[in-house]
N, C-alpha and C positions, 0 to 999 in steps of 0.2 A: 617281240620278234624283230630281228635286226633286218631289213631290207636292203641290200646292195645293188648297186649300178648292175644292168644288165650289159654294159660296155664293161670290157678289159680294163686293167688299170691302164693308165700314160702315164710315162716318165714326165718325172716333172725335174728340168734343170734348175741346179743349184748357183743359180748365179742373180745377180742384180738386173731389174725391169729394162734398168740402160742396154746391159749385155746381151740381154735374151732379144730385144728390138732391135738393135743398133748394129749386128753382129754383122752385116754386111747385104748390101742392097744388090749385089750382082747386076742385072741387064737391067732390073727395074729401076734404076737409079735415077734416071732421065725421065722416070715416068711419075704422075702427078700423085701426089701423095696426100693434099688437102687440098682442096679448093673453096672459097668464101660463095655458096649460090646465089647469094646479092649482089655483090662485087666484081666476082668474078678473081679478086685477090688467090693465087696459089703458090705451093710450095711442092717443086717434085722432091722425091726420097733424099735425094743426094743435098739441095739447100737445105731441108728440115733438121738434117745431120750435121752440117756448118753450122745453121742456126743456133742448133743445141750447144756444140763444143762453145760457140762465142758467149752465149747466153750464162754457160757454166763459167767460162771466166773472167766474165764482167760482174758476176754476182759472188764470187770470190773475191775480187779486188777491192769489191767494197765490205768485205766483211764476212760475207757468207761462210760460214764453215760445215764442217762434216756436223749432222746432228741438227745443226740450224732447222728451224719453222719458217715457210716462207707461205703469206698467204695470198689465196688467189681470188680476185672478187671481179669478173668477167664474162661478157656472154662468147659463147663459141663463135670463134675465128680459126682460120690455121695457126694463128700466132699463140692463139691457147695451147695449143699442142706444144707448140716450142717451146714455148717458159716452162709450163709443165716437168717435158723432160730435163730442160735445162738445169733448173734447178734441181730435179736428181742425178742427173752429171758433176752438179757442184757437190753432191755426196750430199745434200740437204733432203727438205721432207716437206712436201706441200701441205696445206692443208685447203682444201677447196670451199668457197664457201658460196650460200645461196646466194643468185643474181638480184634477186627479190628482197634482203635482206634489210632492214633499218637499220640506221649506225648503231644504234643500242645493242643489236642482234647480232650484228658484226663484232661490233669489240666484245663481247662476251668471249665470242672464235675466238677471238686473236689475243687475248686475255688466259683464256683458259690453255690454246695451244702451247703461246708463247712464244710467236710471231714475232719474226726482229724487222719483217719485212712486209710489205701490203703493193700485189701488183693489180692496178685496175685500168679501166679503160677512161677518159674524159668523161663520156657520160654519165657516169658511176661517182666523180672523182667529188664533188660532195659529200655522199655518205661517206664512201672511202676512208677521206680528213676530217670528217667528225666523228667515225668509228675509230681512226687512229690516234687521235686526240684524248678519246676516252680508255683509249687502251694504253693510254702511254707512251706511246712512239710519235716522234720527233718527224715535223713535217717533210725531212728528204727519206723519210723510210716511206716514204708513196712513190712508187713508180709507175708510169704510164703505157701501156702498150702502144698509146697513139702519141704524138707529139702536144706535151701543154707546158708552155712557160712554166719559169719555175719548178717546174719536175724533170726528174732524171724519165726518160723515154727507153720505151725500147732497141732505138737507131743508137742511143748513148752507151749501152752495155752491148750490143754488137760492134761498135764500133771498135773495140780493144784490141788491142795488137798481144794481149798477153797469150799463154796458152792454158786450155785448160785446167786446174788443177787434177791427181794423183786420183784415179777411183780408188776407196779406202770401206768405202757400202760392200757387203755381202748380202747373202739370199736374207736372212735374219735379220737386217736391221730394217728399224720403221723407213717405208716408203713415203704413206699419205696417211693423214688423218682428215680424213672426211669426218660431217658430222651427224647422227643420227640419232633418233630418241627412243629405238631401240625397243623395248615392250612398253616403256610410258615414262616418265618425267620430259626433263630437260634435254635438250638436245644435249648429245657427248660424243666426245673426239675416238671414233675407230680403229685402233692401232693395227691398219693395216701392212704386212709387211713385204718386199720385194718378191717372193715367196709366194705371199697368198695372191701376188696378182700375177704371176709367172705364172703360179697352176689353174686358177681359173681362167686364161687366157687359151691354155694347153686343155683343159677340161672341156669349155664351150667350144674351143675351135675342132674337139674332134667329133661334135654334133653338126657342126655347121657350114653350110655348101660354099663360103664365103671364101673368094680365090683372089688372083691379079687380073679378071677380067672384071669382077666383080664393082661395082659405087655404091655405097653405104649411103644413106641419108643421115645426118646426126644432126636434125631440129629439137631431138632433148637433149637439156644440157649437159655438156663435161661434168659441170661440178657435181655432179650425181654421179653416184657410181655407176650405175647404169650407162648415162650415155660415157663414162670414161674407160668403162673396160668395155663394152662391147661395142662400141664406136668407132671412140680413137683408137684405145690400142689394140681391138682386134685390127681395126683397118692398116695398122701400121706391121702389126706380128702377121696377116694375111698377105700383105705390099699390096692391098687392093684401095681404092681410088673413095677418102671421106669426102664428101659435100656437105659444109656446114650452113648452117641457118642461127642467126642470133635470137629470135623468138620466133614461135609460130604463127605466124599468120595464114589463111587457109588459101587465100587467092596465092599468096609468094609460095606456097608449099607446095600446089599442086603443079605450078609455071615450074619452079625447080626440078620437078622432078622430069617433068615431060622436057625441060631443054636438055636434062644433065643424062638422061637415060637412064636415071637411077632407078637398082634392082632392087636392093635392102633398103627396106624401108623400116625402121625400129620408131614403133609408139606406147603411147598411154592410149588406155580406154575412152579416153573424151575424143581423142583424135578418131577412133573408129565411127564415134555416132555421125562426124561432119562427113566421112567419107562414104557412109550408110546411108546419110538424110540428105547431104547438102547438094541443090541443082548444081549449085556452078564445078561440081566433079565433072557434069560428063560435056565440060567444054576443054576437057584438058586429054591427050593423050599419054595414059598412064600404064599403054602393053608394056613397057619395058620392065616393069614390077614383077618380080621372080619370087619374091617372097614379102608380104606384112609379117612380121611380128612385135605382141605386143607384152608388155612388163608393168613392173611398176604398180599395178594394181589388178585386180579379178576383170575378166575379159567377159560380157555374157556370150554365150556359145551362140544364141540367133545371133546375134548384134556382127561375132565376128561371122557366120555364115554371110550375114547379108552384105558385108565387105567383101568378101570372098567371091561372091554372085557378080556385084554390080560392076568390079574392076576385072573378073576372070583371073584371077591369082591365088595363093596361095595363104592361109590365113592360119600363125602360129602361135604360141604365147610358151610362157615360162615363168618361173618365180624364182626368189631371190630375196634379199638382203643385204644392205651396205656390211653388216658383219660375216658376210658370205664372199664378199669381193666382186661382184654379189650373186653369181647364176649357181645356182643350187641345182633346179628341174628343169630340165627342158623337151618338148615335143619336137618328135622326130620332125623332120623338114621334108621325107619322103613319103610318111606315113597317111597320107589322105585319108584311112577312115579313121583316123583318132579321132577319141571324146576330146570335142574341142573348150568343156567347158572344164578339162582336166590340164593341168602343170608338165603331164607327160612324165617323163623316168629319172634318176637320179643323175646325174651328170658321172662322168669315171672318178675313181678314187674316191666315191660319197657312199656314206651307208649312212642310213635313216631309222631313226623307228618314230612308232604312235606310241603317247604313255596318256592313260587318265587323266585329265589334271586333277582330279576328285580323290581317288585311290591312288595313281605313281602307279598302278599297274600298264603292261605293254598290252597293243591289243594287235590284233594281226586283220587279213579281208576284211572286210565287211563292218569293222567296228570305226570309231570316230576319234581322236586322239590327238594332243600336240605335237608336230612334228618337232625331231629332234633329228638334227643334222650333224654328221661329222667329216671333215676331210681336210685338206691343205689349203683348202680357201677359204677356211675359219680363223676369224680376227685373232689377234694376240689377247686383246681384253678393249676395254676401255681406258682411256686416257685419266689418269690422276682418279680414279671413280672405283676402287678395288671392291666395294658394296655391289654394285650393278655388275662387275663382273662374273661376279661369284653366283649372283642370282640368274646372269643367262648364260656362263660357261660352267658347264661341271667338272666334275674330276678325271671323268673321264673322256673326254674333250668333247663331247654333245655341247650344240648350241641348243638352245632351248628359243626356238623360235617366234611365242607367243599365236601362232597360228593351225588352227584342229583342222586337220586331212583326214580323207581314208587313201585306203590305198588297195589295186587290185590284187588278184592272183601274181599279172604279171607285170606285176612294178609301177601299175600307174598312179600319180597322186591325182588328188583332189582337193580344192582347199576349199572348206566348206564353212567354216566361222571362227573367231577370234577368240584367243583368251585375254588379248592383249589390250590397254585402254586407247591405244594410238588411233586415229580418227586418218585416215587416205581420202584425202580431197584433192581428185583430180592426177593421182598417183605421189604427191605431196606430201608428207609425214604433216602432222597436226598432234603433238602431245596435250590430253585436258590440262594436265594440272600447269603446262604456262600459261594457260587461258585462264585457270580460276586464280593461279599467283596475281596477273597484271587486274581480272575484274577485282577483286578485293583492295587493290590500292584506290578507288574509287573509294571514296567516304561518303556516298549513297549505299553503299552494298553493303550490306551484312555479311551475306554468307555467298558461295555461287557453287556451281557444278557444271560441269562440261559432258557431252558424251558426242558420238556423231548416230545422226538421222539420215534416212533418206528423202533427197528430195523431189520432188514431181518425174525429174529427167532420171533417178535411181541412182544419182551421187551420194554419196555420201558427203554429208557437212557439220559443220560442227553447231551445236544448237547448247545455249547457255539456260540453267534453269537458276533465277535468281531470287535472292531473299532480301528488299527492300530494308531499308534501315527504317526504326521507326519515324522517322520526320521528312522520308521520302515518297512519298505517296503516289503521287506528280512524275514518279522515276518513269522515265519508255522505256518502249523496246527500242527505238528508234536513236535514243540516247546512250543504250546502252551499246548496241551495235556501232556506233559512232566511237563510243571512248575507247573500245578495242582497234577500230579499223586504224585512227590516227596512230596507234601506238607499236603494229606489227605488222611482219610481213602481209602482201596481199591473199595467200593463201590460206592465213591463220585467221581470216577475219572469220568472227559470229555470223552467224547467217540465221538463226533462228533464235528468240527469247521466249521463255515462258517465268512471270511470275510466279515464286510457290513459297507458302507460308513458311516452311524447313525443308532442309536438307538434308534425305535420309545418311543417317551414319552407324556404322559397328560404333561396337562397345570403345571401341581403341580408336575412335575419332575415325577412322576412312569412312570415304565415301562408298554408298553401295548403288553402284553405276546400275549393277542389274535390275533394283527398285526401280529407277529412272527410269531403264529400258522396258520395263514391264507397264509402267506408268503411261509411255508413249504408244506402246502394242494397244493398249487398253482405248485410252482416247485417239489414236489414229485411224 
């Protein structure tokens, strides 16, 4: 049974992310268009738009062309935003990468995209030049958004007297390649295109109360789809006023909001528990909050009530996808008796269905089923990866989302469990098998397996079950969690080990995660 959006469709303009943003600031020009909440550092509508054209033609000058990979390794600033677009004014194609990232992790990006370019901040600029080292780019392909000897800076590519290069980008060509792992492996490049981010912009902004009076919070990052389209560039296609944050911290997040009057607040579920549990909230005046909502990962329905209680506001959530662009669902903003432990309705232009994963039959109310998503904010494919495509884009353009819903009479979803092996720690994608690829280069392990647990707090984490090599005896857990944490991101670290004599597998070598999981029900 196909499910469609209970919203009309919206026109979705046929033009490039630049056009559809940039198309003219009117009275809002003068008015702040990002602000740094640490800093204080801003940019009204009208600099953001100089910024951009200077940005495009100093990254032209040195090479940049139409098609070019430029990648981006930075925490949110207003100057994220500017590169950002800039380099799609140079008719180029970002690709965003985790802030969190080891050089290894990195040049993989930038390897795989094909990045002729690498802009990071100083703090970063370490990994940066050993991620660009290992990907094969030449030490002036590092640019800096801050000022560091030796590197081309961001004041260096604004400074140009050229002018822009010729828009030559339409609705169809790639935008951004963000990178995600998708129902399970490796992480891979998202071919998303000016198109899919024009109509998810057009999709979510016609759910959402977000105006010119409006302040956005954007403490998750840009380089997540997430905080990129419903942050930055809604905040930008809205002309309402982003307040950025470079990490979370709970004392600077709560002071942020109460100096900056900010209304929109967008989170992860880990951020509800501190605004639920933590005293020092109610040292901070937080009325100005018109709306939380939260993504990125399952919300519990108390957890968001009791946010909702203690600040007097409004408590929403939604679901999504980097190969969605990413808002798929979203819960009305007016609706106060909605199930809050539900995704809410189809966004416009989206029709859905539930299929068996067991039979491929469709199932309608009341039954449980993978969601399959289709509409204009559905990726092109994956990058260089035409196998993984094929496996979550079908023919007839369903995304196959790796995630079982139901869904009501009147359109609401629910997302109830996974088909997919991906592990969300802290709203963070975690693929097993890069965990058991890097435990197996250990010449202690024999064999390993990955799945995610929860933990005490009901995170999910990833927990390794490992098969000691014979002359390892002596192997810990304690050593084993060690030789993952040095080697990857900090969100990918093992959090739990159990030793086990084998690792159940099919006939055809996989692994059969659901043993495991049965394994852990059982002793839990």
């Amino acid at each position: 049974m196909v499910v469609r959006s209970p919203y009309p469709d919206v026109e979705i303009p046929e033009v490039s992310l630049y056009d559809f943003l940039f198309s003219g600031f009117g009275d809002r020009g003068g008015a702040t268009a990002f602000v740094d909440g640490i800093s204080g550092a801003s940019l009204t509508f009208d600099q953001l738009e100089d910024m951009v054209d200077k940005i495009a033609a100093g990254l032209a000058e040195r090479g940049i062309a139409a098609g070019d990979v430029v990648g981006l390794f930075a925490p949110n600033t207003p100057y994220y935003a500017a590169v950002f677009h800039g380099v799609l004014r140079a008719n180029a194609v970002v690709t965003s990468a985790n802030s969190l990232y080891t050089p290894g992790e990195l040049a993989h990006q930038l390897t795989d995209s094909g990045a002729k370019l690498l802009v990071t901040v100083s703090a970063f600029l370490d990994r940066a030049t050993a991620a660009a080292e290992q990907a094969g780019l030449p030490p002036e392909a590092v640019i800096t958004l801050d000022p560091v000897e030796g590197h081309t800076s961001l004041i260096d590519l604004i400074s140009t007297t050229a002018e822009p290069p010729a828009q030559t980008v339409g609705a169809t060509d790639i935008a951004v390649l963000p990178y995600s792992s998708g129902t399970t492996g490796r992480a891979k490049g998202v071919i998303l295109t000016h198109r899919n981010l024009v109509a998810n912009l057009v999709q979510f902004g016609a759910l959402t109360g977000v105006n010119t009076e409006s302040k956005i919070l954007a403490v998750l990052p840009f380089f997540h789809i997430y905080g990129m389209t419903v942050m930055m560039n809604n905040g930008i296609h809205k002309r309402a006023t982003v307040v950025t944050m470079p990490r979370f911290d709970l004392t600077d997040f709560l002071r942020v909001i109460a100096e900056h009057k900010v209304t929109y607040v967008y989170i992860a579920p880990p951020i509800a528990v501190a605004l639920a549990k933590h005293p020092v909230v109610d040292q901070y005046d937080l009325s100005s909050i018109e709306i939380i909502f939260s993504g990125a990962a399952p919300l519990d329905a108390e957890l968001g009530r009791a946010v909702a209680k203690r600040l007097g506001t409004r408590v929403r959530q939604g679901y999504g996808m980097t190969e969605l662009s990413p808002v798929s669902h979203s819960m009305r903003e007016e609706d106060d008796d909605a199930d809050l432990n539900s995704v809410g309705v189809a966004l416009p232009n989206i029709e859905c269905k539930l299929v068996d994963p067991e039979s491929g039959e469709e199932v309608g109310p009341g039954g449980r089923g993978e969601l399959w998503v289709k509409g204009p904010n559905v990726m092109s494919g994956y990058l260089n990866n035409p196998e993984a495509t094929a496996i979550t884009l079908d023919a007839d353009g369903y995304l196959h989302t790796g995630d079982v819903a139901t869904v009501t009479d009147d359109g609401v979803f629910t997302i109830v469990d996974r088909v997919k092996e991906l592990i969300k720690y802290k709203g963070y994608q975690v693929p097993p098998a890069e965990l058991e690829a890097l435990l197996l280069t250990n010449d202690r392990i024999a064999d390993a397996a990955v799945i995610g647990v929860r933990d005490a707090e009901g995170e999910e984490v990833p927990k390794a079950f490992v098969v000691r090599q014979a002359n390892a005896d002596d192997l810990s857990e304690d050593e084993v969690m060690s030789f993952v944490a040095e080697r990857i991101a900090p969100h990918k670290k093992v959090r739990v080990v159990e030793f086990i004599s084998e690792i159940p597998k099919s006939s055809s070598g996989k692994i059969l995660r659901k043993d495991l999981r049965a394994r852990e029900t059982a002793t839990g």
